[in-house]
BALOBA-1460 file (C-alpha; in Angstrom, 3 decimals):
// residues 308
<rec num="1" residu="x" x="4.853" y="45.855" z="47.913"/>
<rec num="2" residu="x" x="6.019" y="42.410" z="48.179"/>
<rec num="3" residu="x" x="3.113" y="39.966" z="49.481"/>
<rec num="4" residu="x" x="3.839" y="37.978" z="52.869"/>
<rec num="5" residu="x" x="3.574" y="34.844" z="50.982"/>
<rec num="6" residu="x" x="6.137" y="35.688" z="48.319"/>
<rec num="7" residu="x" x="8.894" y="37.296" z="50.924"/>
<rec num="8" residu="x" x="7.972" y="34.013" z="52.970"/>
<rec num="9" residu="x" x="8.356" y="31.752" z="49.876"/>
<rec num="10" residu="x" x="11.847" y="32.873" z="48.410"/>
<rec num="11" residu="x" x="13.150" y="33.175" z="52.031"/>
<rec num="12" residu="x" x="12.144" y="29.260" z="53.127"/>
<rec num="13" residu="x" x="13.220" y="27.676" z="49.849"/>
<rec num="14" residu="x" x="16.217" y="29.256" z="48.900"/>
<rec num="15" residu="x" x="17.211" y="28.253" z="52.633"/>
<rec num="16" residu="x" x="16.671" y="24.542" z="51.754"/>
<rec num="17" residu="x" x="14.327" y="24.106" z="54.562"/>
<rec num="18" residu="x" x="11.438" y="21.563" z="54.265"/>
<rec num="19" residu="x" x="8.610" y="23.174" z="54.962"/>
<rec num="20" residu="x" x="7.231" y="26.838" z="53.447"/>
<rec num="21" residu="x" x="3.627" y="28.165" z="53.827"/>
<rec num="22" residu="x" x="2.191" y="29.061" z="57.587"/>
<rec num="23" residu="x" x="-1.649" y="27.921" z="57.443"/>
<rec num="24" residu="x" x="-2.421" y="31.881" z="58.011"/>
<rec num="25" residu="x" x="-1.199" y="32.925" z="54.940"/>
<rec num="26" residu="x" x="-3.345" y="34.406" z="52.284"/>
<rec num="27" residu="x" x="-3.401" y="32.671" z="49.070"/>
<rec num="28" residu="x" x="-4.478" y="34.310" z="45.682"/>
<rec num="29" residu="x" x="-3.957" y="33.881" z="42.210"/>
<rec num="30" residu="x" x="-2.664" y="30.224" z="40.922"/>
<rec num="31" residu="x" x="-1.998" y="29.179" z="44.153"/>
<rec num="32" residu="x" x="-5.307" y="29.772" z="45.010"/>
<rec num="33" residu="x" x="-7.116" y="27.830" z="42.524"/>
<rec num="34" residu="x" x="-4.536" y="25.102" z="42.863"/>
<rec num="35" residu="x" x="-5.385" y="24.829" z="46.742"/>
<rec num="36" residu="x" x="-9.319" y="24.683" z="46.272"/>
<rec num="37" residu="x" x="-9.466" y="22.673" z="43.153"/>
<rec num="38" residu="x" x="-6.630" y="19.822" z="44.299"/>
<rec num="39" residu="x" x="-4.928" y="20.036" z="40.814"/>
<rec num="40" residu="x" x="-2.469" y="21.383" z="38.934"/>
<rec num="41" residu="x" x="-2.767" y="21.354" z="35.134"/>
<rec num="42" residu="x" x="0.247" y="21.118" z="33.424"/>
<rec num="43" residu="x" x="0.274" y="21.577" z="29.701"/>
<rec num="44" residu="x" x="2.222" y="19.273" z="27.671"/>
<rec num="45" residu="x" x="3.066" y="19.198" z="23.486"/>
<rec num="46" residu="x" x="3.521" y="15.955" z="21.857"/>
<rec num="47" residu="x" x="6.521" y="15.625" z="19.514"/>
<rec num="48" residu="x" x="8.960" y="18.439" z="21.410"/>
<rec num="49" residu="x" x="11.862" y="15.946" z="22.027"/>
<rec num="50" residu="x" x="13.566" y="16.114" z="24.560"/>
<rec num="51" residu="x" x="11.384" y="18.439" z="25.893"/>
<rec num="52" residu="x" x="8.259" y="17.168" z="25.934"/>
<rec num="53" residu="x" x="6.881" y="14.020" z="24.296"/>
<rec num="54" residu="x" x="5.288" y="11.039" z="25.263"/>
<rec num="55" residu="x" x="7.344" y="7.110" z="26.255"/>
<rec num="56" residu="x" x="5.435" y="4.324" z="24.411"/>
<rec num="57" residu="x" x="3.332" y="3.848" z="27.306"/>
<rec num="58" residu="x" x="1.839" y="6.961" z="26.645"/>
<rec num="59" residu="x" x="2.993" y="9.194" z="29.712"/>
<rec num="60" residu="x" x="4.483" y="12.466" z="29.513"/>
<rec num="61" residu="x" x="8.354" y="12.675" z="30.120"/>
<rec num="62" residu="x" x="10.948" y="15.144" z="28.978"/>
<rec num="63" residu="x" x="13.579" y="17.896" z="30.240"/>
<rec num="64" residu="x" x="10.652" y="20.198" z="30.641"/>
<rec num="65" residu="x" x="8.467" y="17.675" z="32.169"/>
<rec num="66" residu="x" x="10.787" y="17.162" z="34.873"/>
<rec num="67" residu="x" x="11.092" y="20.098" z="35.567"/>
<rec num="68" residu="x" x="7.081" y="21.057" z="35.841"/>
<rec num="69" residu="x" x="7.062" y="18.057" z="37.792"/>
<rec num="70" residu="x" x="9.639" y="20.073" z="40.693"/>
<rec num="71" residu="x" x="7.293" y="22.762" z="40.257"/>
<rec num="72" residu="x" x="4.394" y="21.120" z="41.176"/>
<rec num="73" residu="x" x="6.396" y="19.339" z="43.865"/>
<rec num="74" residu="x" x="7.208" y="23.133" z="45.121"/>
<rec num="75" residu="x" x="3.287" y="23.907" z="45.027"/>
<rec num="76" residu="x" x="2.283" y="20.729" z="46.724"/>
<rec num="77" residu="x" x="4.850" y="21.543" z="49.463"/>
<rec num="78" residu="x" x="3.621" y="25.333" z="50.028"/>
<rec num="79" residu="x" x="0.297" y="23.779" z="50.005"/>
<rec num="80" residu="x" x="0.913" y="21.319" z="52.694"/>
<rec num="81" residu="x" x="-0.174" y="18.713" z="50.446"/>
<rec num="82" residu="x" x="1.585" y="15.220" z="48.868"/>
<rec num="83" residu="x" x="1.920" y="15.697" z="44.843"/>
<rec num="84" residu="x" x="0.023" y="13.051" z="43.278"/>
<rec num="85" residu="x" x="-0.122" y="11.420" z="39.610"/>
<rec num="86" residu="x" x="-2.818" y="11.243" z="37.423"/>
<rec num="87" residu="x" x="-3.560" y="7.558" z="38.155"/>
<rec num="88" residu="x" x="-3.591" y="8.297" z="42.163"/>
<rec num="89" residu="x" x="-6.042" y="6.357" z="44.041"/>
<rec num="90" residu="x" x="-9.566" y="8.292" z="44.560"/>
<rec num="91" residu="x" x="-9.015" y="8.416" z="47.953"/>
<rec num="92" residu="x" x="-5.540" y="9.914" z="48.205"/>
<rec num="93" residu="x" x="-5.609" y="13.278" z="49.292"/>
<rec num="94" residu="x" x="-3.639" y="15.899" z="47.678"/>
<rec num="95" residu="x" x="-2.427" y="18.494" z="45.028"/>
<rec num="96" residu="x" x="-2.898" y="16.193" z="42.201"/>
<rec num="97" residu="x" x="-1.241" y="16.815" z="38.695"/>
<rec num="98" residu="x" x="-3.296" y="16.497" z="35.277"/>
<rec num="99" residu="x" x="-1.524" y="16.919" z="32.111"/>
<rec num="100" residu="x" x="-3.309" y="17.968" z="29.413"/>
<rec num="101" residu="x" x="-1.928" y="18.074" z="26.020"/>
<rec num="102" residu="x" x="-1.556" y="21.399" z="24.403"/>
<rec num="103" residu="x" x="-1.056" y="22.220" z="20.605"/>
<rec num="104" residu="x" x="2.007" y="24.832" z="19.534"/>
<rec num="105" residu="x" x="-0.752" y="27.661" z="18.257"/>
<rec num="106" residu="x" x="-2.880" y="27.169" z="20.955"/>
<rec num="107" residu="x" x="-0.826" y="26.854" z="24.635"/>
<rec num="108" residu="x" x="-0.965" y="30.581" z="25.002"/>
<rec num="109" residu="x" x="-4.635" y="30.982" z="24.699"/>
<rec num="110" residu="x" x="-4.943" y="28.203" z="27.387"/>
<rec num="111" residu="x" x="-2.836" y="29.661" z="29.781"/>
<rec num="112" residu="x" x="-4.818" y="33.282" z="29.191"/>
<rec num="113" residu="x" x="-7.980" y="31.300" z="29.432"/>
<rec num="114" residu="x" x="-7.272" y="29.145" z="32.668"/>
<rec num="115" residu="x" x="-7.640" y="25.790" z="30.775"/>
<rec num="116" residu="x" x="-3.842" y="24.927" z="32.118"/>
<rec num="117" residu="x" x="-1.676" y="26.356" z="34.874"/>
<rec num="118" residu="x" x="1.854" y="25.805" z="33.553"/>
<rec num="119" residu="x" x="2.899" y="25.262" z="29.544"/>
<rec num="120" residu="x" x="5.482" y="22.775" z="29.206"/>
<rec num="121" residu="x" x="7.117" y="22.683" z="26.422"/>
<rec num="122" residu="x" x="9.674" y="24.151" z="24.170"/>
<rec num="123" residu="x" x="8.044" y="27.866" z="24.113"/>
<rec num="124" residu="x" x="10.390" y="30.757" z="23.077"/>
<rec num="125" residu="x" x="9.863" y="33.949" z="25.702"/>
<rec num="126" residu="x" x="10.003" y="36.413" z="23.812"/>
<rec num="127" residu="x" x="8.826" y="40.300" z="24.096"/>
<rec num="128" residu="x" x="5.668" y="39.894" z="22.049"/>
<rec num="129" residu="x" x="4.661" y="37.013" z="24.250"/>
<rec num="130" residu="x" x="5.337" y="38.585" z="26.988"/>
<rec num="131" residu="x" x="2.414" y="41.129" z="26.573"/>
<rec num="132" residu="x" x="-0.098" y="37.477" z="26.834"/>
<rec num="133" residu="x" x="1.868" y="35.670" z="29.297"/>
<rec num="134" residu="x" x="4.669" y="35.411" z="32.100"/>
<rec num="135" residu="x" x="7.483" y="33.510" z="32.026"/>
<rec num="136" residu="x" x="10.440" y="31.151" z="34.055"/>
<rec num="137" residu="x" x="13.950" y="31.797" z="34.059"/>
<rec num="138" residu="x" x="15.404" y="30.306" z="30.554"/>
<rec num="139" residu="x" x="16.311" y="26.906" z="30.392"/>
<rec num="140" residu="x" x="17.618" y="26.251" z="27.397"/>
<rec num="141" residu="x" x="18.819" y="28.443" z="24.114"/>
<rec num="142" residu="x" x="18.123" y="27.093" z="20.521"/>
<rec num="143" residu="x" x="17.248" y="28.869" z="17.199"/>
<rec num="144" residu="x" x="15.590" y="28.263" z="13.723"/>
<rec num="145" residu="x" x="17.965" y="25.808" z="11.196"/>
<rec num="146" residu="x" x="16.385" y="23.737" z="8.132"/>
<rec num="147" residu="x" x="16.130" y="20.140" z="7.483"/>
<rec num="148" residu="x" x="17.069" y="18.269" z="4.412"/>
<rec num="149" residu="x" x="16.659" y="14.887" z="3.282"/>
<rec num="150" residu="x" x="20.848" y="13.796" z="2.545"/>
<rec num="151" residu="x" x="21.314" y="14.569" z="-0.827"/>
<rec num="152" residu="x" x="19.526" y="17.853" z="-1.018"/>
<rec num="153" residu="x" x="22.713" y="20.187" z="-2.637"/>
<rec num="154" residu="x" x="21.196" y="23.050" z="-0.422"/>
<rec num="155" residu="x" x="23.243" y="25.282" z="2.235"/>
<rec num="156" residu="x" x="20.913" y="27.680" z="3.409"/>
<rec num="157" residu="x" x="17.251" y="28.657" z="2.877"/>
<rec num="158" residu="x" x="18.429" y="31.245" z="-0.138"/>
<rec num="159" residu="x" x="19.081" y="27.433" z="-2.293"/>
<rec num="160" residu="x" x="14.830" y="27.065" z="-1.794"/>
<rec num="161" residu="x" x="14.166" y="29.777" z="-3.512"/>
<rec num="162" residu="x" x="10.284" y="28.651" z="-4.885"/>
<rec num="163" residu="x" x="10.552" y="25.446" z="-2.775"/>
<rec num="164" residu="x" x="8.064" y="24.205" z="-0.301"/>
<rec num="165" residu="x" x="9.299" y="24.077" z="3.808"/>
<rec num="166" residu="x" x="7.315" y="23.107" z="6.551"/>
<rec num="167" residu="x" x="7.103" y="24.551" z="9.724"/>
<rec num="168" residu="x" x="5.288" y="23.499" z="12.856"/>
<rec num="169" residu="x" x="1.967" y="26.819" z="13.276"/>
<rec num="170" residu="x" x="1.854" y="28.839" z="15.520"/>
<rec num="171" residu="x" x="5.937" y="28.250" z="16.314"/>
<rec num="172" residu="x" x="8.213" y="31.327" z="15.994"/>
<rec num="173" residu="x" x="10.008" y="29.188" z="13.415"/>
<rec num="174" residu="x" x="6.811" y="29.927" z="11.193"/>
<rec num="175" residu="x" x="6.885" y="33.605" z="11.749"/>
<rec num="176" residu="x" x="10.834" y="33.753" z="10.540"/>
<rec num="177" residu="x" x="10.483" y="31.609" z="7.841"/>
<rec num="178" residu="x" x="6.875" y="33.757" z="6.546"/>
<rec num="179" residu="x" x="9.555" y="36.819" z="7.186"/>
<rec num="180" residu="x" x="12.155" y="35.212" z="5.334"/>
<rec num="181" residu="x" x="9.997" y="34.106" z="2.154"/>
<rec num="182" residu="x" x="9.995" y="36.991" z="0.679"/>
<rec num="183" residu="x" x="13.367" y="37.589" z="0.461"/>
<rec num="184" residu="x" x="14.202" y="35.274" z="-2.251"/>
<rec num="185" residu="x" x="12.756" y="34.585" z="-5.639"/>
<rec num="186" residu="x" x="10.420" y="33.418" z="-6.302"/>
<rec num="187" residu="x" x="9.496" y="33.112" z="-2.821"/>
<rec num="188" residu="x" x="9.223" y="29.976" z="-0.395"/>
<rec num="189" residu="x" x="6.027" y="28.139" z="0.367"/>
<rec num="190" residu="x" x="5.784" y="27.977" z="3.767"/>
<rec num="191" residu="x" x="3.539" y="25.095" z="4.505"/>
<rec num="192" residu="x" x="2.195" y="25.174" z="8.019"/>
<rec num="193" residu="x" x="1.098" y="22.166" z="9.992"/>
<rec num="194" residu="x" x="0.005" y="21.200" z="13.499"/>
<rec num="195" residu="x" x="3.048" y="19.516" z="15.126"/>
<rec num="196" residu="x" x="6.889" y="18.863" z="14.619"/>
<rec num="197" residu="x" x="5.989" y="15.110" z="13.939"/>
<rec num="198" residu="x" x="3.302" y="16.399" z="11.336"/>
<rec num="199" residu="x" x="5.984" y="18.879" z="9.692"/>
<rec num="200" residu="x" x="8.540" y="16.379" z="9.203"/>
<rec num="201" residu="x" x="5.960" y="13.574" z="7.675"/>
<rec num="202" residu="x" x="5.988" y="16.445" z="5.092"/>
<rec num="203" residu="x" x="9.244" y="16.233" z="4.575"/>
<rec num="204" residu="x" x="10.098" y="12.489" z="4.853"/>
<rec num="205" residu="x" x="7.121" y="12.086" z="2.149"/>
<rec num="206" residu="x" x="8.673" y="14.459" z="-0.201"/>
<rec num="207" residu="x" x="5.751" y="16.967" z="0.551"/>
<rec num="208" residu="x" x="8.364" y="19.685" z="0.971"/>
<rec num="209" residu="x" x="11.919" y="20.034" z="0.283"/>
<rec num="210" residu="x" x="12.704" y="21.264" z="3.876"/>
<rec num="211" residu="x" x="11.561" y="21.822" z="7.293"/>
<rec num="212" residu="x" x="12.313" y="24.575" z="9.781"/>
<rec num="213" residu="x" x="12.675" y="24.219" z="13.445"/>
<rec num="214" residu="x" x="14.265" y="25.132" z="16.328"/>
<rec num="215" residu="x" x="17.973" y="22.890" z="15.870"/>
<rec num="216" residu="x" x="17.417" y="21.225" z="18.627"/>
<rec num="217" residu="x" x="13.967" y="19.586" z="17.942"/>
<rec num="218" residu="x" x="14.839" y="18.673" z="14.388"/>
<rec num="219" residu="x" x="18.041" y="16.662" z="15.769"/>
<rec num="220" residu="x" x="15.362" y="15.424" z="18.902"/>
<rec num="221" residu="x" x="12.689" y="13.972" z="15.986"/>
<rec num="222" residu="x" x="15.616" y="11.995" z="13.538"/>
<rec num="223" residu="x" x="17.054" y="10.752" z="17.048"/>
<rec num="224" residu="x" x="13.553" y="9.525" z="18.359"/>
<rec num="225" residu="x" x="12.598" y="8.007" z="14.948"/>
<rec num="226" residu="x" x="16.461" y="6.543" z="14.187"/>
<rec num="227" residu="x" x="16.901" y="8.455" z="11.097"/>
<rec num="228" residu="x" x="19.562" y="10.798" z="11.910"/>
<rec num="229" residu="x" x="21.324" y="9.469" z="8.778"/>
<rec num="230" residu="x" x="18.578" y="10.068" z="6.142"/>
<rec num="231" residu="x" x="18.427" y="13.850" z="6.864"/>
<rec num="232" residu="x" x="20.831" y="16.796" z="7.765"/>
<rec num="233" residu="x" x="20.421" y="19.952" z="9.237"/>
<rec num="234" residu="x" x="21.833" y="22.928" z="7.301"/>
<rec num="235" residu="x" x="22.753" y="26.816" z="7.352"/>
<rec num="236" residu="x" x="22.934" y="28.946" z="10.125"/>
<rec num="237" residu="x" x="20.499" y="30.165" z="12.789"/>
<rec num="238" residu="x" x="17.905" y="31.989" z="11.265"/>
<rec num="239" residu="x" x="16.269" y="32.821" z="15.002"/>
<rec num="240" residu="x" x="17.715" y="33.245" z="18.701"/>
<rec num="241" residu="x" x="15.521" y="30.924" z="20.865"/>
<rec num="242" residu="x" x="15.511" y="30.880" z="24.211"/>
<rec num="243" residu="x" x="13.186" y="28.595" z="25.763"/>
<rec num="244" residu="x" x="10.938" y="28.994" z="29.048"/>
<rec num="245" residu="x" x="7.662" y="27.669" z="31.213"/>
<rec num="246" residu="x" x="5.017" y="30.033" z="30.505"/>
<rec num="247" residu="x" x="2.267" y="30.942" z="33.413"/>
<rec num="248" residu="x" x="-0.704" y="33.325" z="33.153"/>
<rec num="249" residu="x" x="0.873" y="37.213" z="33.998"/>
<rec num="250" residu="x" x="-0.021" y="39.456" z="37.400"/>
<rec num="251" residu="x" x="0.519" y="36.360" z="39.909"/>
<rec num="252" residu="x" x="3.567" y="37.215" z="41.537"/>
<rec num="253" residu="x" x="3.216" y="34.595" z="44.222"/>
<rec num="254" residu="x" x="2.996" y="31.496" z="41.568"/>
<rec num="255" residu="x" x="5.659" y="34.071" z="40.170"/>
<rec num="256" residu="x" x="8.259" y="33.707" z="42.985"/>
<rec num="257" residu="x" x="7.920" y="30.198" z="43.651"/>
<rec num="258" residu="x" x="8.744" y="28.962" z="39.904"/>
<rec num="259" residu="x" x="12.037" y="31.220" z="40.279"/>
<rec num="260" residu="x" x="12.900" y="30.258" z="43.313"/>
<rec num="261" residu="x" x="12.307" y="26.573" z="42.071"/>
<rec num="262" residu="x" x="14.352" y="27.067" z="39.614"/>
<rec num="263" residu="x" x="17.138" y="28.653" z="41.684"/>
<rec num="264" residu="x" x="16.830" y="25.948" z="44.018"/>
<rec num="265" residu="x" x="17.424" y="23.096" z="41.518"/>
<rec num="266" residu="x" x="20.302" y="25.608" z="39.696"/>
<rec num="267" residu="x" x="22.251" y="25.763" z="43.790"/>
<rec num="268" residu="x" x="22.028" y="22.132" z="43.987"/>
<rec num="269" residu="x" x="23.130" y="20.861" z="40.598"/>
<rec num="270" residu="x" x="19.792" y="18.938" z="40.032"/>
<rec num="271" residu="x" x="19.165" y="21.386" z="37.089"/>
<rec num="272" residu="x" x="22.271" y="20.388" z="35.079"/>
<rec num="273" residu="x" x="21.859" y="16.978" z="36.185"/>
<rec num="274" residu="x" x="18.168" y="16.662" z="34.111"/>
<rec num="275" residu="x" x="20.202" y="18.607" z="31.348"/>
<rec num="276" residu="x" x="22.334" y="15.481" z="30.704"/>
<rec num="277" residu="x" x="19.504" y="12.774" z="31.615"/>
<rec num="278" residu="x" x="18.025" y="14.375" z="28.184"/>
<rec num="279" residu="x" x="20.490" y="15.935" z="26.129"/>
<rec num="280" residu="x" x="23.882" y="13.085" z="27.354"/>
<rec num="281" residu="x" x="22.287" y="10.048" z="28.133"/>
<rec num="282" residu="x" x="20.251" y="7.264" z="25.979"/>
<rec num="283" residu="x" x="16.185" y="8.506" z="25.138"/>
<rec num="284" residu="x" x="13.587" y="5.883" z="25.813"/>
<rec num="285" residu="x" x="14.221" y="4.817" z="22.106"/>
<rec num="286" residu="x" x="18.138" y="3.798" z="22.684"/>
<rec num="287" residu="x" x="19.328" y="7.323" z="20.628"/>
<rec num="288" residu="x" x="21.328" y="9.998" z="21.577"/>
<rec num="289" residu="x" x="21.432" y="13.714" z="21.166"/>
<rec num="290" residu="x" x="25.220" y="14.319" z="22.531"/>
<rec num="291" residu="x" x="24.286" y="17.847" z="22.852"/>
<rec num="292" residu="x" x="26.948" y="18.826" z="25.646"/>
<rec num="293" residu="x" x="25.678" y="22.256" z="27.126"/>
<rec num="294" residu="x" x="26.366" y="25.249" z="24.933"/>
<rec num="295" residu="x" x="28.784" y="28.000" z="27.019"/>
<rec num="296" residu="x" x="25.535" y="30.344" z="26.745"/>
<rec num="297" residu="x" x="23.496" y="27.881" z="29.034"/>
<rec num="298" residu="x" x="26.391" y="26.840" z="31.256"/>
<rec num="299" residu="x" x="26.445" y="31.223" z="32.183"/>
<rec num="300" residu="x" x="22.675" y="31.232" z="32.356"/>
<rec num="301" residu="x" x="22.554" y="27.974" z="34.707"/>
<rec num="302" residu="x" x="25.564" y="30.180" z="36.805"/>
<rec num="303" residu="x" x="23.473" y="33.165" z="37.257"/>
<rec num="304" residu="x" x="20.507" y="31.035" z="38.482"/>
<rec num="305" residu="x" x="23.181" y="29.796" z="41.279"/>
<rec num="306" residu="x" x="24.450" y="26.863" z="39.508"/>
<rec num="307" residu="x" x="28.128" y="26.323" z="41.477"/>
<rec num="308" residu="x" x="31.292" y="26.119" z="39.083"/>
């Protein structure tokens, strides 16, 4: 059975009308403990440009903090409540966010646990996830490609054979490269570490001879450090990634309001409008990606409602 707040949420929003929730509502789940603790606690990874990182003043920003941010901004308005940041005065009232940063092998544990209400950052859904957590329409498709310093002969991971490549642990790019090890001989030395950032230090200091990551993160990290002609990224996908927020499972209220956030943004081209802020247009360091959106995200963005 569909709950009266869900049928009432999707029905309000996706009619672009300003206000959702009726006061006599029952609220349970997220929601719930959203409304009687005032906050909503957004996880956030350091390091996942342009996804998630942090601007030299320290704050989060990113295509997936933006759009947590419209989430919350979707909760606070069901809620009756303003949104407010983390540096809101004492005595505002309202549904105020926290961000609170998450590591890659721990941000599912913390949703399971309750420690944070939404994970924002560049988290493959993927089936064996799925059984821990829930998960938003996909908003962006990458997959695993190596990193080499310019001048490293290498084509693909089979030219590593016995050479040492550094992932990012607990990333999915860690289980296909442990897969993959094996495969040649003598085997790779997967060399797990506990960021992107850390993972390519390991690789700019010679530690390893390559470093695996989703394509789009490896290009984000040369961009955001102006390196982009030092290193180069090689072979082909080695993973299918597609990326999405991940919430704790069995809440289908929280459930329908992320999706019909996301719809929302999708009808009124706000979605593809944050893709190029991030992926078009100049990071906070003056670089680049020029990653125009793939075919494969234009079709997804349709289906959420995105017009032609």
């Amino acid at each position: 059975m569909i709950h009266r707040f869900t049928l009432l949420l999707l029905t309000v929003l996706l009619a672009g009308l300003p206000a959702w929730a009726q006061d006599d509502v029952l609220l349970t789940g997220t929601l719930k403990t959203i409304h009687d603790h005032g906050t909503i606690r957004i996880g956030v990874r350091d390091g996942a440009v342009p996804f998630s990182f942090r601007n030299k003043a320290g704050q989060p920003i990113g295509f997936t903090v933006d759009l947590c941010r419209a989430i919350a901004g979707d909760v606070a308005t069901a809620l009756h409540s303003d949104l407010l940041e983390p540096d809101a005065p004492a005595w505002q009232r309202g549904i105020r966010i926290q961000f609170i940063p998450v590591a890659a092998d721990a941000r599912l544990s913390m949703l399971v646990s309750n420690a944070i209400d939404l994970e924002c950052g560049s988290t493959t859904a993927n089936a064996e996830r799925a059984r821990t957590i829930a998960f938003s329409p996909v908003f962006f498709v990458a997959g695993t490609r190596l990193m080499v310093k310019r001048g490293n002969p290498a084509r693909s991971y089979r030219a590593l054979a016995g050479r040492g490549v550094s992932v990012s642990a607990g990333t999915t790019n860690e289980a296909v490269m442990q897969r993959l090890a094996s495969t040649v001989s003598p085997p790779l030395e997967v060399k797990p570490l506990p960021s992107t950032d850390a993972a390519f230090d390991a690789l700019a200091e010679g530690q390893v001879d390559a470093m695996a990551s989703d394509d789009v993160l490896l290009a984000g990290v040369v961009a955001l450090r102006g390196v982009g002609a030092d290193y180069r990224i090689i072979g082909n996908y080695l993973s299918y990634e597609p990326y999405a927020i991940g919430f704790r499972k069995d809440d289908p209220d929280f459930s329908a309001l992320i999706t019909a956030t996301f719809r929302h943004l999708a009808a009124s081209g706000e979605l593809a409008e944050r893709y190029d802020r991030w992926f078009l247009e100049r990071l906070p360091n003056g670089a680049t990606l020029n990653l125009p959106m793939s075919p494969e995200l234009t079709e997804i963005y349709r289906a959420l409602g995105a017009p032609d």
